[in-house]
N, C-alpha and C positions, 0 to 999 in steps of 0.2 A: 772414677776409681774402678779400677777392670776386681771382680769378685776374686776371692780365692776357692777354687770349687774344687769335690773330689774328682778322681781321674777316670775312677772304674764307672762307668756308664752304665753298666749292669747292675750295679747296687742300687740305682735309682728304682729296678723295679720291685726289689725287695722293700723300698721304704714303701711302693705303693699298694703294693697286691696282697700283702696280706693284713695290711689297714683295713684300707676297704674291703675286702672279701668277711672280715672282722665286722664290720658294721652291717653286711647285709644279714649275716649272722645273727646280730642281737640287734639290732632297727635302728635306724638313722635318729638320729638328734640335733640339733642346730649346732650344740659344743663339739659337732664332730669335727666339721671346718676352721677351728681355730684350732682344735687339737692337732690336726694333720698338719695345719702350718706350723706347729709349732716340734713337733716332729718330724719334721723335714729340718728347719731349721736347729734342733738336735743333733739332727746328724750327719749335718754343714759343719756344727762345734765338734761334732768328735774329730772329725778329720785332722783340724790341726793340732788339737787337744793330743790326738794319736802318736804326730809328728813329733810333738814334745820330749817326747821318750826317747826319740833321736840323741838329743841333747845338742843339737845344732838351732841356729836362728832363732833361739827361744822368743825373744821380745816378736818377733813378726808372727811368731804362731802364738804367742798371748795374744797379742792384738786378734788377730781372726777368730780366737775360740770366743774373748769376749765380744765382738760385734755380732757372733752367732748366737751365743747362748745367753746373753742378756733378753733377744726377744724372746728367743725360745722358751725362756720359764715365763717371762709377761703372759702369754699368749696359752702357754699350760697351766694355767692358771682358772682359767675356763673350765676344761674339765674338770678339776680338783674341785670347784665349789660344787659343779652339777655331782660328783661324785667321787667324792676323799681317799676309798678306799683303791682307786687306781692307781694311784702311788706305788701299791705293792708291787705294781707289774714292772713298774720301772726300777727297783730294788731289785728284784729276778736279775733284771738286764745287767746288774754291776759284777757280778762276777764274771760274765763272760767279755765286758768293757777290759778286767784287768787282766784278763788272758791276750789278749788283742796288744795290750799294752806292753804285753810281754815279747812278743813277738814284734812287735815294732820295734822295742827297745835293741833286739836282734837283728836287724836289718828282715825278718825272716817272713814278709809280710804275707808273699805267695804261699805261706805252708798251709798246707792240706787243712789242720787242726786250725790253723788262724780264719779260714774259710765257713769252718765248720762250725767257730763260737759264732762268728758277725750274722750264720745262717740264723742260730737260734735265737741271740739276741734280735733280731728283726722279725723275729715271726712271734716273738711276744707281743707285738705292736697289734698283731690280731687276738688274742684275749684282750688285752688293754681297752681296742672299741669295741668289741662285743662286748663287753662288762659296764661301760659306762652307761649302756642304758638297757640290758637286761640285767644289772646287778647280780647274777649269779654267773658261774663257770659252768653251762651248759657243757651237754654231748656233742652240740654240732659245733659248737667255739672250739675245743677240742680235737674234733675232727678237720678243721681248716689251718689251726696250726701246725698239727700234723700234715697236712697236703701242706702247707709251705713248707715246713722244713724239707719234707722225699723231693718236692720240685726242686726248691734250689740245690739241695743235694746233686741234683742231678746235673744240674743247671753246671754247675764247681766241674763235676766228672768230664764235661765235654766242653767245656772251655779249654780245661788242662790239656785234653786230647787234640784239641784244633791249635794251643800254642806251643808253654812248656813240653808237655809229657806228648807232642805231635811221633814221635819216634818209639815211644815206648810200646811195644805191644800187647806187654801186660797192664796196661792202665786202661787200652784202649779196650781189654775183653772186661775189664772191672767195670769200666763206664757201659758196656755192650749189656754187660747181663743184669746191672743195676737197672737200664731202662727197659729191660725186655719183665724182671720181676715185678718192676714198681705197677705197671697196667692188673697183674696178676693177683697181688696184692686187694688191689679197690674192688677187683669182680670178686675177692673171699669177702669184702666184707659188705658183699650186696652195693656197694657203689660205682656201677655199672659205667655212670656218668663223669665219677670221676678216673675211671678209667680213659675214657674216650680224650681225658681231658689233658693224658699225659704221652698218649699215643705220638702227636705231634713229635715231642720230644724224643722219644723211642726211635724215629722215622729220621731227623737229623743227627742223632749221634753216630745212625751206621751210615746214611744218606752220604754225608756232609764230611766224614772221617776221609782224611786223605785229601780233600778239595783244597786249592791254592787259597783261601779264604784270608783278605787279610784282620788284624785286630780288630779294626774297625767296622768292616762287614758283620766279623763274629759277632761282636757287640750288637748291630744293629739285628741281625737274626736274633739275637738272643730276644732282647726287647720284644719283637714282632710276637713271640712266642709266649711270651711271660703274659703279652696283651689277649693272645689267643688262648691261654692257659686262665687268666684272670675269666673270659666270658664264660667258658664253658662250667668252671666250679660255680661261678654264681646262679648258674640254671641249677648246678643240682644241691645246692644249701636252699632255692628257692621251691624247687620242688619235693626234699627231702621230711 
């Protein structure tokens, strides 16, 4: 039986990178491996769960929401007993679940704001494992949410640039000066490192604007970056 998987490719680094940058955060646990599969598999379930609001193929996307998210709660089940109180983080994530749903319901998937809930909801996934095993809401759990959220921010601004909004030229100086700020940003607030960490990205949004690049390359640059973007924040939450 061929899976039912989502399409955007780039979202997969959003389910990883601010997990784990989350766990270097507040220190590894053994619950952190069943949590992460169980949050991946999460959100394998939203996806068709998403499509629902379509209001087309219902029974074929029940079926995939539940062969997703039956494991998915088994398996978060794990963290819950090592630590109850994570719950809350996944209560956070439903309101921006029902904005998403809104825009689904719309055909309106690509919109800027439907971009912008799925960023935040996925970067709570980094409190969620910092929290499971420093039980409190640090500075620096805080601090890596927020670097997830300004990356994929950014991440949204020059995908639009390289596909949809490729013509537009005011999107293209919005996404230009977003990455040219974001670097300027980290050096005010003494995080030198994770300056360095968003440079890359800075360097393809002007690099890379205008190159025949198709979907699929974009997507696979993006990856590469989010990979190169994940090493360098882990040095400086490691050395912070």
């Amino acid at each position: 039986m061929k899976l039912f998987m989502p399409k955007q490719h780039g979202a997969w680094a959003m389910v990883t990178v601010p997990f784990w940058l989350g766990v270097i955060a507040g220190g590894f646990v053994w619950q952190d491996v069943p949590f992460f599969l169980g949050w991946v598999l999460l959100y394998l379930a939203t996806y068709p769960m998403l499509l629902l609001f379509k209001k087309k193929k219902t029974a074929f996307y029940i079926g995939w929401t539940t062969r997703y998210l039956i494991p998915a709660v088994l398996l978060l089940l794990f963290p819950l007993a090592e630590n109850p109180a994570v719950v809350y983080f996944g209560l956070l994530m439903i309101p921006f679940f029902m904005i998403n749903a809104f825009y689904s319901s719309q055909n309106k998937d690509r919109a800027f704001m439907n971009d912008l809930s799925a960023i935040f909801a996925f970067s709570f996934a980094s409190l969620a494992s910092s929290f499971l095993s420093s039980r409190i809401v640090t500075g620096e759990s805080i601090f890596v949410f927020s670097a997830s959220v300004l990356f994929f921010i950014g991440s949204t601004f020059y995908v639009k640039t390289m596909i949809r909004e490729k013509k537009n030229p005011q999107f293209k100086w919005l996404s230009w000066i977003y990455h040219l700020i974001l670097p300027l940003i980290w050096l005010a607030f003494g995080y030198w490192i994770a300056a360095i960490a968003v440079l890359p990205s800075l360097l393809r949004a002007v690099g890379f604007y205008g190159k025949p690049l198709s979907t699929k390359m974009v997507g696979i640059y993006e990856i590469a970056n989010a990979a190169l973007f994940f090493a360098v924040m882990a040095v400086q939450i490691i050395v912070n």
